[in-house]
N, C-alpha and C positions, 0 to 999 in steps of 0.2 A: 346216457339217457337224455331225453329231449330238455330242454332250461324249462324251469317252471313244474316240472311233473315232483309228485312227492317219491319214493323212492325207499324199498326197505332192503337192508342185507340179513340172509336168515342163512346161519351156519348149519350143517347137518352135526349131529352130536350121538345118533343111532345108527345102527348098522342094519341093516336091511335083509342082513342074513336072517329064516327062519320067521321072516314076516308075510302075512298075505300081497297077492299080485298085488290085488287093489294100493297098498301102499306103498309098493314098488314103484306103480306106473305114477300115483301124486311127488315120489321122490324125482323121478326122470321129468317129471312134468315140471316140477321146479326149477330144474338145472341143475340138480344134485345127482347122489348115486356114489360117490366116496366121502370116507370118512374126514370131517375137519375140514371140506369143502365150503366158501361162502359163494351166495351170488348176488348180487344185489338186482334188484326186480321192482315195475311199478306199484307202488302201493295201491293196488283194487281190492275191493269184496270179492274177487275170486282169488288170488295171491292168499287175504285173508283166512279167509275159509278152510282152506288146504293147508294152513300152519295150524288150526286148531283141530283137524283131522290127525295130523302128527304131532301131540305135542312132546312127548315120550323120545322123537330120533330127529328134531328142530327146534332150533331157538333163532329168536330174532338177536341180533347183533346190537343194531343201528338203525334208527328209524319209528 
């Protein structure tokens, strides 16, 4: 990530099996999609948003 940006890692912790698209496509939109996976990503109000949408199969890590 570029120096200076703030920065969160958000582990997937639910499995996406037997869940709607919709929360499919915010899983792959994160960079997620397997279990126990981290990515770390800029911290925006859209990054935000999309972790309080799943809070049930995400958790923030770090950040």
């Amino acid at each position: 990530m570029a120096q200076g940006k703030k920065t969160i890692k958000i582990k997937q912790i639910g499995s996406p099996i037997r869940r709607p698209e919709s929360q499919k496509k915010i899983l792959i939109g994160l960079g997620l999609g397997k279990m126990h996976r981290v990515v770390e990503l800029e911290d925006t109000a859209e990054v935000r948003g999309a972790i309080k949408k799943l809070p049930h199969m995400v958790e923030v890590v770090e950040g």
